[in-house]
C-alpha positions as CSV (number, residue, x, y, z in Angstrom):
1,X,-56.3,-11.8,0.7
2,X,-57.0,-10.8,4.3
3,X,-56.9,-7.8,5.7
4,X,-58.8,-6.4,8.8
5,X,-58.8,-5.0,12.4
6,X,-58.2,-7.5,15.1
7,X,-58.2,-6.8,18.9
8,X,-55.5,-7.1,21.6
9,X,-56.0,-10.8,22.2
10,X,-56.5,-11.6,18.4
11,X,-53.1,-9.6,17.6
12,X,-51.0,-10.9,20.8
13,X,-52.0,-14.7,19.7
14,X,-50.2,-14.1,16.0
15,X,-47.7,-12.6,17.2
16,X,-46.9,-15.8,19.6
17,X,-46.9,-17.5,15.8
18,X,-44.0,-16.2,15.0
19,X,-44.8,-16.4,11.4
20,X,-45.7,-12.1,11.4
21,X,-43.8,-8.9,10.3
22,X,-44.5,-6.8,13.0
23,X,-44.8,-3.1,11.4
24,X,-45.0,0.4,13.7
25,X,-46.0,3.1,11.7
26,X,-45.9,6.0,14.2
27,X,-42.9,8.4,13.9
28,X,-39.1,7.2,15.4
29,X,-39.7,9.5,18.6
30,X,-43.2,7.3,19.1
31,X,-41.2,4.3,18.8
32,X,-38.4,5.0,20.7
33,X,-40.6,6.0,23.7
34,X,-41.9,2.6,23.6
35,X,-42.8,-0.3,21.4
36,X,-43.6,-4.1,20.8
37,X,-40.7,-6.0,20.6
38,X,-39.0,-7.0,17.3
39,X,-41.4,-4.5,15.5
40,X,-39.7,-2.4,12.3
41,X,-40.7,1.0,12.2
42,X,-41.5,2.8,9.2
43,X,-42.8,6.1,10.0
44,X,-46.3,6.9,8.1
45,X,-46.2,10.6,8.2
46,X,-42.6,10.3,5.8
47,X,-43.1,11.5,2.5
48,X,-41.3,8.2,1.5
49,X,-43.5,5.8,3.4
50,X,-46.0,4.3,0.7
51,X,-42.2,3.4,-1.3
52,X,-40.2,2.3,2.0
53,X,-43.7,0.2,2.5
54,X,-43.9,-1.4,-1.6
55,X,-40.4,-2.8,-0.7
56,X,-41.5,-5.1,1.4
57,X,-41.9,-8.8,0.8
58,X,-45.6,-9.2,-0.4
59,X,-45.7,-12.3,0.6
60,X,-45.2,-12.1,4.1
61,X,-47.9,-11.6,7.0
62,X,-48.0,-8.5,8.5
63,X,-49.4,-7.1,12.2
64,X,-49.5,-3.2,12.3
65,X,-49.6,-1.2,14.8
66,X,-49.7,2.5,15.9
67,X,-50.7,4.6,18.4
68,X,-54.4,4.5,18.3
69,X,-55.2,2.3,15.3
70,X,-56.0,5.1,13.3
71,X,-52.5,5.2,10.9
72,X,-51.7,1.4,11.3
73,X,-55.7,1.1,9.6
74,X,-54.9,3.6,7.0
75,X,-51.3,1.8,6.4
76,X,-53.6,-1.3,6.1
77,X,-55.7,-0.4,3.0
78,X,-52.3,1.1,1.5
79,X,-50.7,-2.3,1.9
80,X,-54.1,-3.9,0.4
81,X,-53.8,-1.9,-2.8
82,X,-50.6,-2.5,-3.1
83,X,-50.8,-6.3,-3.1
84,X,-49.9,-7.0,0.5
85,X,-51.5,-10.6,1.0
86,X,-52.3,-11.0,4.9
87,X,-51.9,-7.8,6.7
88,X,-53.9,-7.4,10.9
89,X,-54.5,-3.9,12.1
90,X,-54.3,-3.9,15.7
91,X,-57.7,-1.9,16.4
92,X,-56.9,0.5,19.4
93,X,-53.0,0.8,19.3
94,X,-50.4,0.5,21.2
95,X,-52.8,2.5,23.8
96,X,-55.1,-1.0,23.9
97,X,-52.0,-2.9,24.2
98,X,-50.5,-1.0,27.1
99,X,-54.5,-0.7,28.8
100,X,-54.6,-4.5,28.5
101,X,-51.1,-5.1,30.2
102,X,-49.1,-6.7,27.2
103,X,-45.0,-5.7,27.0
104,X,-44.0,-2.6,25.4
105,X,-40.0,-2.5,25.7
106,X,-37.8,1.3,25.3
């Protein structure tokens, strides 16, 4: 199992893969001010979200992202525990990925 923080670069060359969920865990007015594109958004702060997140295919990889890093870390561990087998954290956010000029799409 893998799981661990990657930076900007790291993140933007597995997404290129194409072979990555791409998981926003900030809340629907975050995301709908700005995201990456193609990215599901399953808002942490809901009370359902450790649920809406054990429905997901296990087995698939995963790049998470939130504002800062902070949630999409937490949201990280959660996915660990519950048996989530290759899951990045994007350290920094969607602030790091904006600072470092990468698309974020309305």
């Amino acid at each position: 199992m893998n799981h661990q923080d990657i930076d900007t670069q790291a993140f933007k060359s597995k997404l290129e893969e194409d072979a990555y969920v791409l998981l926003d865990v900030r809340t629907s007015n975050e995301f709908n001010a700005g995201h990456l594109m193609g990215s599901l958004n399953i808002d942490f702060y809901d009370q359902n979200f450790e649920s809406n997140i054990d429905e997901l295919d296990k087995r698939m990889k995963y790049l998470v992202y939130c504002r800062s890093g902070n949630r999409s870390r937490q949201a990280m561990f959660l996915m660990r525990d519950l048996g989530f087998e290759e899951v990045y954290n994007l350290a920094g956010g969607i602030i790091a990925w904006h600072d470092h000029g990468h698309e974020i799409v309305k």
